[in-house]
C-alpha positions in Angstrom: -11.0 20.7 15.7 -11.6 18.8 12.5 -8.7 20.7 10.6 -6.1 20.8 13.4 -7.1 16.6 13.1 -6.6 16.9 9.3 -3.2 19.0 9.7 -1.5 16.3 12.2 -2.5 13.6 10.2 -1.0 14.9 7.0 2.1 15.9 9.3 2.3 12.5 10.2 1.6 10.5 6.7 4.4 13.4 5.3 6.7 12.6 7.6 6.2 8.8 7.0 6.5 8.7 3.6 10.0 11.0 3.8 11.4 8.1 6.1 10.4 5.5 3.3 11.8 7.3 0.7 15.1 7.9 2.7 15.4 4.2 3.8 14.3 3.1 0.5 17.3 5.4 -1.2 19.7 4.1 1.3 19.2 0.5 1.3 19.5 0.6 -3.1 22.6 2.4 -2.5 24.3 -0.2 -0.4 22.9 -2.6 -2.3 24.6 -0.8 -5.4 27.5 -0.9 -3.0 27.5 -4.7 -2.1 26.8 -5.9 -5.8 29.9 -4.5 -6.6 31.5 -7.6 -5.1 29.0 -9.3 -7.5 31.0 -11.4 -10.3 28.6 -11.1 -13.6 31.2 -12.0 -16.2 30.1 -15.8 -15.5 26.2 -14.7 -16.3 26.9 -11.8 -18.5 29.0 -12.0 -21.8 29.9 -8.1 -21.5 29.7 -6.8 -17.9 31.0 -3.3 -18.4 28.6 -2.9 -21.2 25.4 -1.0 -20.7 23.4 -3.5 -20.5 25.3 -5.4 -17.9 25.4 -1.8 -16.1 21.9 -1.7 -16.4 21.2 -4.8 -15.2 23.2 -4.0 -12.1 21.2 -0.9 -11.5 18.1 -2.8 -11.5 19.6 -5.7 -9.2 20.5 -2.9 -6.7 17.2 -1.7 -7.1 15.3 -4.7 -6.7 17.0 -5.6 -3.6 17.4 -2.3 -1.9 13.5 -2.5 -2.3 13.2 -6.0 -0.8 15.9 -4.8 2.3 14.2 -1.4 2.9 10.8 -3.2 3.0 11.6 -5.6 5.8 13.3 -2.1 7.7 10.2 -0.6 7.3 7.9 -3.2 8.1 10.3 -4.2 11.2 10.1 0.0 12.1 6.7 -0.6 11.8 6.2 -3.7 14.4 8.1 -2.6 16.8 6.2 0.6 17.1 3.2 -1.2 17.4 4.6 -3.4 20.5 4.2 -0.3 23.0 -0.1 -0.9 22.3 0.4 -4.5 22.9 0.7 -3.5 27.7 
């Protein structure tokens, strides 16, 4: 009984995880997608150089992590509201 227990529950956290990583990998790529709008000449001397690329990447990155975060955490809550009847 104890490793069927074991073997759902690693199911489970496995499966978890793969949904954050996929979210979390979709919400920096539209991120990537909507900064693209972004005008950083009037912060950055030289956009297209790569440390104006770089500093995109990690814009894209720090918000895709800040969207995918509230996805989760909303994915999270509203699974929880079926325990609340």
């Amino acid at each position: 009984m104890d490793q069927r227990l074991y073997d759902e529950l690693s199911s489970s956290i496995g499966s978890s995880s793969l949904i954050s990583m996929v979210v979390s990998l979709f919400c920096i790529a539209i991120s990537w997608w909507a900064l693209q709008n972004l005008k950083l000449d009037l912060v950055i001397r030289y956009p297209k150089s790569p440390q104006g690329r770089l500093l995109h990447l990690l814009l894209a990155i720090v918000l895709g992590h800040f969207v995918a975060g509230f996805l989760l955490d909303y994915l999270s809550w509203s699974g929880q509201i079926r325990n609340m009847f």
